[in-house]
C-alpha positions as CSV (number, residue, x, y, z in Angstrom):
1,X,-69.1,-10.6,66.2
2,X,-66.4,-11.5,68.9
3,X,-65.4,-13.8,66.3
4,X,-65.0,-11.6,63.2
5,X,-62.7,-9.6,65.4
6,X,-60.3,-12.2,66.3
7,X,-60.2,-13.3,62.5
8,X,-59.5,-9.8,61.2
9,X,-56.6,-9.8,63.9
10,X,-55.3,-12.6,63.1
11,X,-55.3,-11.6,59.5
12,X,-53.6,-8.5,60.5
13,X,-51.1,-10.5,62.6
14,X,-50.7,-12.5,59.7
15,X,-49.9,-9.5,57.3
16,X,-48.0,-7.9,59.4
17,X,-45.4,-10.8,59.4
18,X,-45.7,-10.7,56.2
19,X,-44.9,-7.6,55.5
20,X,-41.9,-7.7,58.1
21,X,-39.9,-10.5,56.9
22,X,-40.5,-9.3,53.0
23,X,-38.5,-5.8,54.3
24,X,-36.1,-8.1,55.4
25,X,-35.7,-10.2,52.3
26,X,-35.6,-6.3,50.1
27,X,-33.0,-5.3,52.4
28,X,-31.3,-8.5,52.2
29,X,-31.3,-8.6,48.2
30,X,-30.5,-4.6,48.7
31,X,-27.0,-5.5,49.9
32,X,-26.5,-8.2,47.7
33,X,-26.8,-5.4,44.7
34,X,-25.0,-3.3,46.2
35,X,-21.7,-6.0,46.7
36,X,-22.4,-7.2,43.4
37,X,-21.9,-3.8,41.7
38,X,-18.9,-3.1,43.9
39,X,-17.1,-6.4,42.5
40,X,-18.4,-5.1,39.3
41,X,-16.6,-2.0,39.3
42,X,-13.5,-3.6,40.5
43,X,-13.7,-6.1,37.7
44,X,-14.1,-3.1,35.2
45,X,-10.9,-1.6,36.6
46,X,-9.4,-4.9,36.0
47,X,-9.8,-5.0,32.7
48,X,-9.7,-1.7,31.7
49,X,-5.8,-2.2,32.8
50,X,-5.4,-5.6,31.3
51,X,-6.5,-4.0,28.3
52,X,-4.0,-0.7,28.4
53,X,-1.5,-3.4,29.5
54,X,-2.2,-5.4,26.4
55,X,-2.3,-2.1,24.3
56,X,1.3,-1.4,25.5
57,X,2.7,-4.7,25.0
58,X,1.9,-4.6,21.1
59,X,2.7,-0.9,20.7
60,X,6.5,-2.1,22.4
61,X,6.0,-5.2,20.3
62,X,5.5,-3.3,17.5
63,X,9.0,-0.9,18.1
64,X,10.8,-4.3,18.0
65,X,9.1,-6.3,15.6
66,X,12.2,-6.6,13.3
67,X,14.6,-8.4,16.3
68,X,11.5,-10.6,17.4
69,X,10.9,-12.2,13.4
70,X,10.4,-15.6,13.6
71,X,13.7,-17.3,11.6
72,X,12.6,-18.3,8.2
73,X,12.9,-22.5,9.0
74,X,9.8,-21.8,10.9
């Protein structure tokens, strides 16, 4: 009997670990989400303005498409 208690325990010892360093690891990987969607939304951002930038560029591009003609030896 003495023994069954000392294995059950130990079992729960064994659990308990476990359990603790798994909350670790999910709060581990729950930062690593969270910094990943952070550089996500900056990367957005980033091309969202490449992307008006580009946008404006042809628009201006488009204004002066007769002085920017490529000569006709080309």
């Amino acid at each position: 009997m003495v023994r069954l208690m000392e294995n059950n325990e130990e079992a729960i010892i064994e659990l308990q670990t476990k359990l603790a360093f798994q909350e670790d690891l999910l709060e581990n990987l729950n930062q690593v989400i969270t910094d990943q969607q952070g550089q996500i939304a900056k990367l957005e951002r980033t091309v969202e303005s490449i992307i008006v930038q580009m946008h404006s560029m042809q628009s201006s591009g488009q204004d002066n498409g007769q002085q920017q003609e490529i000569p006709p030896h080309y």
